[in-house]
Every structure is written in structure tokens, then in C-alpha cells.
C-alpha atoms as one frame of an Amber mdcrd trajectory, in Angstrom:
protein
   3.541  20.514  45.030   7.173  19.936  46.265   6.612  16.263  46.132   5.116
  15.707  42.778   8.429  17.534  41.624  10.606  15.578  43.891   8.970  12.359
  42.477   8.629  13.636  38.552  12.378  14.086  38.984  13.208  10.550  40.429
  10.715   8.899  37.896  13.461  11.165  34.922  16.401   9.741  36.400  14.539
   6.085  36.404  13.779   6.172  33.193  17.299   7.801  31.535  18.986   4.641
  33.721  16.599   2.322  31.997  16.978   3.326  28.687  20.717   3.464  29.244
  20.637  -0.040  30.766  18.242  -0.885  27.576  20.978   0.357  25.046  23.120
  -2.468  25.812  20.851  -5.478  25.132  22.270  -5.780  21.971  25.642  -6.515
  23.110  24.844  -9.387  25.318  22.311 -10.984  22.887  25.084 -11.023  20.577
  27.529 -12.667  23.296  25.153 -15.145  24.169  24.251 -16.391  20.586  20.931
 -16.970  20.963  18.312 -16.199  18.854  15.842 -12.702  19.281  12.925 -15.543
  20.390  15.007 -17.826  22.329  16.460 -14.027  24.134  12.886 -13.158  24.834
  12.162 -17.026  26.876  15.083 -16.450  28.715  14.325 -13.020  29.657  10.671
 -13.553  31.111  11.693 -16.953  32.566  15.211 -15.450  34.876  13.583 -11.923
  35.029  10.080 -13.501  35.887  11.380 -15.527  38.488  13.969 -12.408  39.625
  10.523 -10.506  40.546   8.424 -13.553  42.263  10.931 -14.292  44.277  11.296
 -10.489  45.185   7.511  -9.603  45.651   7.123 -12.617  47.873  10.205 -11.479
  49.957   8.989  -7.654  50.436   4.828  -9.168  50.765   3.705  -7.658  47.136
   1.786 -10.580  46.864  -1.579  -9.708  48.074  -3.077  -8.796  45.614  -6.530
  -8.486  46.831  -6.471  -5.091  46.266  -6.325  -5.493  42.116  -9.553  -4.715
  40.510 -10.665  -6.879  37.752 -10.041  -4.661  35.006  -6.426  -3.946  36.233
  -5.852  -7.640  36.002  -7.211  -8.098  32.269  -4.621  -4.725  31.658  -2.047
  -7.094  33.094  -2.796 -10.249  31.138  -3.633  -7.665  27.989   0.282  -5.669
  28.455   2.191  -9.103  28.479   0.847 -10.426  25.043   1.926  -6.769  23.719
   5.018  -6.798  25.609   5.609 -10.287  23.681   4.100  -9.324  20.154   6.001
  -5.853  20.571   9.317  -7.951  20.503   8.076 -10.303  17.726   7.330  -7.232
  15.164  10.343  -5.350  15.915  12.731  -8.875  15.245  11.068  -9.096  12.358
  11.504  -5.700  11.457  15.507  -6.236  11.819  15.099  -9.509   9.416  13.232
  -7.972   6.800  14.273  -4.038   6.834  17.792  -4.101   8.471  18.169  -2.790
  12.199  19.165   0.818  10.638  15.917   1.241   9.350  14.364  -1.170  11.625
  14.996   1.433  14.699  14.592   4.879  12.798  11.162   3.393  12.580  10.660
   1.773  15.871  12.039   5.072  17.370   8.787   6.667  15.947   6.826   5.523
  19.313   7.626   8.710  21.205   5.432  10.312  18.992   2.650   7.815  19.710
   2.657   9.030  22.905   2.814  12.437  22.233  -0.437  12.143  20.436  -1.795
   9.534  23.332  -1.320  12.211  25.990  -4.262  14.243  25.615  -6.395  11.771
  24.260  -5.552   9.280  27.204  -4.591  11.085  29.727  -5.979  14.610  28.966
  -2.167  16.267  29.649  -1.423  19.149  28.024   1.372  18.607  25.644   3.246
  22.049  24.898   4.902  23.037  21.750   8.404  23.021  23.169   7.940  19.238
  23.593   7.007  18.163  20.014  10.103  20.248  19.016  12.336  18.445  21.240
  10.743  15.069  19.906  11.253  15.959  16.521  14.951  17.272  17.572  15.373
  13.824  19.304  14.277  11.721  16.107  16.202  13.755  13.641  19.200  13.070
  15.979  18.016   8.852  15.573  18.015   9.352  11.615  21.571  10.867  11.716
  22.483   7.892  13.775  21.719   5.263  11.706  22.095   7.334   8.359  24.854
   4.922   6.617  22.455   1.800   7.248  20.210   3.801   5.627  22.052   4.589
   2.185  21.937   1.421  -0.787  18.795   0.143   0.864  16.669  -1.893  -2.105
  12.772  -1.457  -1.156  11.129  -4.360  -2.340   7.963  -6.352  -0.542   9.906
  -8.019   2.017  11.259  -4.472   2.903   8.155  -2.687   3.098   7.056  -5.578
   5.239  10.229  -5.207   7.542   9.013  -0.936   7.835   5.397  -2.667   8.800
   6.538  -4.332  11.368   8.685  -1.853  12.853   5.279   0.327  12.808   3.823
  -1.951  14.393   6.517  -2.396  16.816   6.230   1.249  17.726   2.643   1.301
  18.380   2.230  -1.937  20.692   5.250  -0.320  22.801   3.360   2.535  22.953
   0.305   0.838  24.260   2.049  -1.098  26.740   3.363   2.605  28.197  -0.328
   3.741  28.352  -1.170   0.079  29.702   1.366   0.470  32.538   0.404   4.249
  33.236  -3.323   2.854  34.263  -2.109   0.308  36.472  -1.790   2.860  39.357
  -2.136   1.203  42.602  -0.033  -1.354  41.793   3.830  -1.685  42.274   5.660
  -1.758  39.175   7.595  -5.044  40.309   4.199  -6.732  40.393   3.303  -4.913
  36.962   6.634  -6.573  35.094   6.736  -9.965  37.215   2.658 -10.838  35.736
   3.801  -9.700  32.436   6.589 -11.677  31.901   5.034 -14.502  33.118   2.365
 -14.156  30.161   5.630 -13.875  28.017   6.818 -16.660  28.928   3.423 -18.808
  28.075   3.440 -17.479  24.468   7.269 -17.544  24.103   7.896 -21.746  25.952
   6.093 -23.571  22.566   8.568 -21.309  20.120  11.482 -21.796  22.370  14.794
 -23.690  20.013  15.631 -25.966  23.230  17.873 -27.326  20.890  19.727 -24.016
  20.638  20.737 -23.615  24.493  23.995 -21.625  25.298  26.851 -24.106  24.596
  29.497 -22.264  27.032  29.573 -20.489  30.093  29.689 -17.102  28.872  26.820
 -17.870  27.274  25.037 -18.769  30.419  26.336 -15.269  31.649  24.842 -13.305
  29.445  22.230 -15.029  29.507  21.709 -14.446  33.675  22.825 -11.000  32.764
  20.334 -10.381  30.437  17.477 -11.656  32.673  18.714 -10.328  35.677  20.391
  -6.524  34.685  18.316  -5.940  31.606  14.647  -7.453  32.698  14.627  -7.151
  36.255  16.389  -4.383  36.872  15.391  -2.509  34.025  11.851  -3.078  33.915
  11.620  -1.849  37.907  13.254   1.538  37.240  11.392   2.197  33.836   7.928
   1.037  34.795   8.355   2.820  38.222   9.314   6.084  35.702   6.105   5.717
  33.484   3.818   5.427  36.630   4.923   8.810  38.363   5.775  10.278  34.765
   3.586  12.442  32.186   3.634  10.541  28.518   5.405  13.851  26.997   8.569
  13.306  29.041   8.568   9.637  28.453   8.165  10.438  24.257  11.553  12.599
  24.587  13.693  10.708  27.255  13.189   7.113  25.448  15.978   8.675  22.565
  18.118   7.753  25.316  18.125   4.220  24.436  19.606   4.854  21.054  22.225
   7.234  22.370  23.518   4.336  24.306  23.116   1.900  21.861  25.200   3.239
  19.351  27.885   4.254  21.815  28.064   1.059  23.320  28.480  -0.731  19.661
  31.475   1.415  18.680  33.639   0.174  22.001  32.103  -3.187  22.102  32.692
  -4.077  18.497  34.761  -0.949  16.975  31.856  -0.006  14.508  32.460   3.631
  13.251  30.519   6.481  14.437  31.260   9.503  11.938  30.455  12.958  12.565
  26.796  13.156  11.740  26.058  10.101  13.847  28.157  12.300  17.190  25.630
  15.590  15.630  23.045  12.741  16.199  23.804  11.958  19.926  24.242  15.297
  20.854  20.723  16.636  19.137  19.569  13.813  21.205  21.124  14.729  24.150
  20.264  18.532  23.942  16.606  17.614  23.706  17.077  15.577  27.031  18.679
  18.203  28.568  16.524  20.576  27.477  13.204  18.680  28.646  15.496  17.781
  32.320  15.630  21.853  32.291  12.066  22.730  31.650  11.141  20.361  34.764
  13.622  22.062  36.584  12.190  25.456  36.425   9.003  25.016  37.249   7.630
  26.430  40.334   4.731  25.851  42.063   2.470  28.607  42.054   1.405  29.711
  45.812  -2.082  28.428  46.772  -4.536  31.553  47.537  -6.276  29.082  49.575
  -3.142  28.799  51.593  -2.883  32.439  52.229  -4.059  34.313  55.657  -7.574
  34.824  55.608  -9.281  38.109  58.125 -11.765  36.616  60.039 -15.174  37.635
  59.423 -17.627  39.411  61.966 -19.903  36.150  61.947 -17.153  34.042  62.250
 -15.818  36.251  65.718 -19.055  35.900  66.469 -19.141  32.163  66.356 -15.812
  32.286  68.389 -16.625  34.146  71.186 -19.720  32.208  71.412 -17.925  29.245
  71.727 -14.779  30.034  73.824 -15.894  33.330  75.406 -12.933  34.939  74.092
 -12.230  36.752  71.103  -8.884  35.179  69.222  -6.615  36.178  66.843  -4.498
  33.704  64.766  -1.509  34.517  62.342  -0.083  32.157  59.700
């Protein structure tokens, strides 16, 4: 129908201005010299109280309506929205971010695969060849972090935790998909409130932002890249089918990468600019296969001759015979 297309297309703008708005976390965790843990209490605790204070202004609070099980999905999607960012910081200490990310960047196919099974969609052929376009285009990216990289144990356990990283993210998007019913503020305001209970006993109070453009990024990062963020991408998974959400999550690299050369000047050579635009060719591609679509007419819409019995029925009731046209 008109408005499932109307909505499929908001929820692919949503999510191509979260994962845009996602690329750049990286620059402000830098800026605000924190560490990955300390980044993640800060986070839930100025995002968290970003959404309270907005789902008690707009009356998302009652919350009679949530079912049990939707509230042990909730408390269930924070710890893997924490442990998600645990594996994949330890994926950067142990592997490197290059690898670290080409790994992490295998979720989209997690979902790919979780479609049918979870949802029962029908994933086409067209989309796993856009995924695979997209992830070649993620390899390319990060191709000279790649090169001279000595695979010993703590390596190997670095590419396990990116795994791992991959397929808790994964299961968070299938975790937030469920939650239907429920509005996406009030999805990312419970979970990062169970962040912040498993990240306050690991939190380096010691290590607070010494200056005020610390504190900035810090506000910015709570603010721009957890409550902002979180609202337009968990609003995009809700109206969403898991095979657009696989392809359009490359986005975040795109950005990523893009933002780190004029942020901090690091090179991007040609096959890293033939990875952004395989990237972005698959997102256009997928944007363009939405786009054409049409709704095929409803027979059950179409005019219908009325029957003897049912002129019959009419006359009987009305003592007229009538004629209708649609």
C-alpha cells in the first residue's frame, strides 16, 4: 500500500542519517580523551537522561500497554547493546580497528540470514549481491590496515571478538524489530539505562574530561550521537525489512573513513574511494529497487456485477432496484 512505501522510505532515510551520524563517533571520542568504557557511561547516562526527560514531556511513559515479554526484550537488548560495545573495543585492542571493522562489518550478513528465519521475509538474490558489493567496498577501505598484520593468539582473539561484536549487534536489530508497539524513544531510553548499570562499577571516575572541550564532546556525544541517533535508527529498524537494514548499515563506514581524512588528514588512496563508491552504488542501488516497486491493484478492490440474489436482497429491502459504480 501507498503508506507502507511512504513509511519504508522514511524508515531508509532514518537509517542512512543514523549511520552517517554514527560514522563520526570516532572523532569526538578521540576529542574527548576518554576511554571506549568511560565513552559508553557517558553515552547511556546524557543520552539516557536526553530520552526520560523527552518521553515524560510528550507522555511515553505509560507503559501499561508493554507486555511482559517485551519488557524482558528490553532488559535482554541493553546488556547486548553494552556487551556489543565491550567485544568490538576489544576487538580494536587486540586486532587493530582495520581488521577490527572489516570484521564487525560482517553483521549485515547476520541479518541477511536472520530474515527468513526470524521474520519469514523473503530475501532476493539482488540483495545478497549488493551485501557482498557493500563488504568488498569495507575491505578496500581498510585494505592498508590490513597489510603487515602478525596473527598470533592475541590477534585471533581480537577477530573473536569482532565476531562476536557482529552477532550481538545483530541480535539487538532483531531485538528492536519485535518491540513493535512501542516507540523507539522508549526502546533506547530503557536500554541505556541497563547500560548504564553494567557500565557505573567499570567507570575510571578518575579519568573525567580535564577541559571544556572535553565536556563538549562529551554532551555531543550523548546528545547528537545517542539520542539523536538511536531515535532515527531504531525508528528505521521498526518500519524496515532486515535485508535493507544488512545493505544500508555500509553507510557507517563510508562516513567514517571520510570523516577521518578531513578531521585528521589520514590518506584515502584510490582503492579505499573504489571502496566508498562500491558502497555507495549498492545503497543506491537497494534506494532504487524500493523505488520501483508498485503496488499491485487489489482484485478485491475492483467493481464487482451484482448478482441476481443479491438484487433480490435489494429490492427486498429498499423496494428499489440500485445500481452502484466505483
Amino acid at each position: 500500500m501507498l503508506e507502507n512505501t511512504k513509511k519504508e522510505n522514511a524508515g531508509q532515510l532514518q537509517l542512512i542519517l543514523g549511520m552517517a551520524m554514527s560514522g563520526t563517533i570516532g572523532l569526538f571520542v578521540v576529542w574527548s580523551g576518554q576511554n571506549p568504557f568511560n565513552v559508553g557511561f557517558w553515552r547511556c547516562l546524557v543520552g539516557g537522561l536526553c530520552l526520560l526527560l523527552f518521553c515524560f514531556a510528550k507522555g511515553y511513559l505509560k507503559l501499561a500497554h508493554v507486555s511482559r515479554l517485551q519488557w524482558v526484550l528490553l532488559a535482554v537488548s541493553g546488556v547486548v547493546l553494552v556487551l556489543n560495545w565491550a567485544a568490538l573495543f576489544a576487538s580494536y585492542l587486540h586486532a587493530g580497528i582495520g581488521v577490527g571493522t572489516v570484521i564487525y562489518n560482517t553483521q549485515p550478513f547476520f541479518l541477511l540470514l536472520a530474515g527468513p528465519l526470524m521474520f519469514g521475509e523473503r530475501i532476493t538474490l539482488k540483495q545478497v549481491l549488493l551485501a557482498m558489493l557493500a563488504f568488498g567496498g569495507v575491505i578496500l577501505i581498510v585494505l592498508p590496515a590490513l597489510f603487515g598484520v602478525k596473527v598470533d593468539l592475541l590477534f585471533l582473539q581480537g577477530a573473536g571478538f569482532a565476531l562476536l561484536a557482529a552477532i550481538l549487534y545483530s541480535g539487538l536489530t532483531i531485538v528492536t524489530k519485535k518491540l513493535t508497539g512501542i516507540k523507539p524513544h522508549v526502546v533506547a531510553m530503557c536500554q541505556l539505562g541497563v547500560g548504564l548499570v553494567f557500565l557505573a562499577p567499570i567507570m575510571a571516575f578518575d579519568q573525567m574530561p580535564q577541559t571544556s572541550t572535553q565536556w563538549l564532546c562529551v554532551v555531543v556525544l550523548g546528545v547528537f550521537h545517542t539520542f539523536l541517533m538511536y531515535i532515527l535508527i531504531y525508528s528505521a529498524y521498526q518500519s524496515l525489512p532486515v535485508g535493507k537494514i544488512a545493505i544500508l548499515s555500509y553507510v557507517y563506514p563510508v562516513v567514517a573513513v571520510i570523516a577521518d581524512y578531513f578531521a585528521f588528514g589520514h590518506e584515502v588512496g584510490g582503492w579505499q574511494w573504489l571502496g566508498i563508491v562500491m558502497i555507495i552504488v549498492a545503497g543506491v542501488a537497494n534506494a532504487r529497487q524500493a523505488g520501483v516497486k508498485r503496488q499491485a491493484p487489489d482484485p478485491l478492490s475492483k467493481s464487482k456485477p451484482l448478482t441476481q440474489d443479491a438484487v433480490a436482497r435489494d429490492v427486498s429491502a429498499n423496494g428499489l432496484a440500485r445500481t452502484q459504480s466505483q
